[in-house]
C-alpha positions in Angstrom: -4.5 -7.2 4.7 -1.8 -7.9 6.7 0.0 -4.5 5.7 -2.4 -2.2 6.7 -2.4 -3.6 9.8 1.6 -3.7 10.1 1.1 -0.1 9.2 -1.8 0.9 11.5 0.1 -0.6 14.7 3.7 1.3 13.5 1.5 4.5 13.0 0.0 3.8 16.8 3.7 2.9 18.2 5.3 6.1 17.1 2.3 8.0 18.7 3.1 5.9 22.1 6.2 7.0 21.8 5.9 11.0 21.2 3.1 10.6 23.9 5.6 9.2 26.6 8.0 11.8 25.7 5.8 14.4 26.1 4.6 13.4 29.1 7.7 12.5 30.7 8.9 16.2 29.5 5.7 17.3 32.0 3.5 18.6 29.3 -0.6 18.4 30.5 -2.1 15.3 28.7 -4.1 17.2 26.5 -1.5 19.4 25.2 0.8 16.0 25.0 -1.7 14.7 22.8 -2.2 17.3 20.7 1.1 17.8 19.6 2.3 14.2 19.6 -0.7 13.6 16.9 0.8 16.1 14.7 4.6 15.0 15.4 3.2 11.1 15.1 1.5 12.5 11.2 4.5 14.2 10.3 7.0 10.8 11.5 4.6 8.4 10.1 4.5 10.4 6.4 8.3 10.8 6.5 9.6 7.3 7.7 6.9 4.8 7.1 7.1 5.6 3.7 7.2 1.7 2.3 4.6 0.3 4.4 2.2 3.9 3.3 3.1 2.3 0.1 2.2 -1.7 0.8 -1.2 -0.1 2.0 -1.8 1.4 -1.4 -1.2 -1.7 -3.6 -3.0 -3.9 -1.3 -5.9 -1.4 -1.6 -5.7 -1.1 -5.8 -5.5 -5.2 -5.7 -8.4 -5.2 -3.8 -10.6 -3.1 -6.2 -9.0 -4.8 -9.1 -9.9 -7.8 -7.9 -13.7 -6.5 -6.9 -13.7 -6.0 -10.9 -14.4 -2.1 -10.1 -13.4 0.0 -12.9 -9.8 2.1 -11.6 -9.5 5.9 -12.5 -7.1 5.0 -15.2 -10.0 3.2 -16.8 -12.7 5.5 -16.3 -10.5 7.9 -17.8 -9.2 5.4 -21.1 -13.4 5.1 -22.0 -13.8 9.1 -21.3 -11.4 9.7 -23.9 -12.3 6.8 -26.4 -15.8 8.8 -26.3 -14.3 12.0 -27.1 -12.4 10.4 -30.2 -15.5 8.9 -31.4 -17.7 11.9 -30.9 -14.7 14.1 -32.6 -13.8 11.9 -35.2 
């Protein structure tokens, strides 16, 4: 839980940032918050790479845990029915 929220408020600081620039630079505020969501999207994918990646596991613990059947399993049983249907 905690990374997602490490990861949520790093996402929202880099928009800040861009934000500030942009307005600073004396763009209008919508225009300044158009393009610092796509510059904060492109940042976040590019440096925030390991905490994108904490998210994930935390999130594929969580449904293992919950006992919910992953893709890779849903996909193991699809094919152990093909081999029995084939064979």
């Amino acid at each position: 839980m905690r990374s997602w929220v490490l990861y949520t408020l790093a996402r929202l600081g880099v928009f800040a940032a861009v934000l500030a620039i942009l307005l600073l630079v004396g763009l209008p505020w919508w225009l300044a918050a158009i393009f610092a969501t796509v510059i904060a999207l492109a940042i976040s994918f590019l440096a925030l790479g390991r905490l994108r990646d904490g998210v994930v596991a935390d999130l594929a613990a969580r449904a293992e845990h919950r006992g919910r059947p992953t893709l890779a399993d849903v996909d193991a049983d699809d094919e152990d029915a093909e081999i029995e249907r084939a064979g």
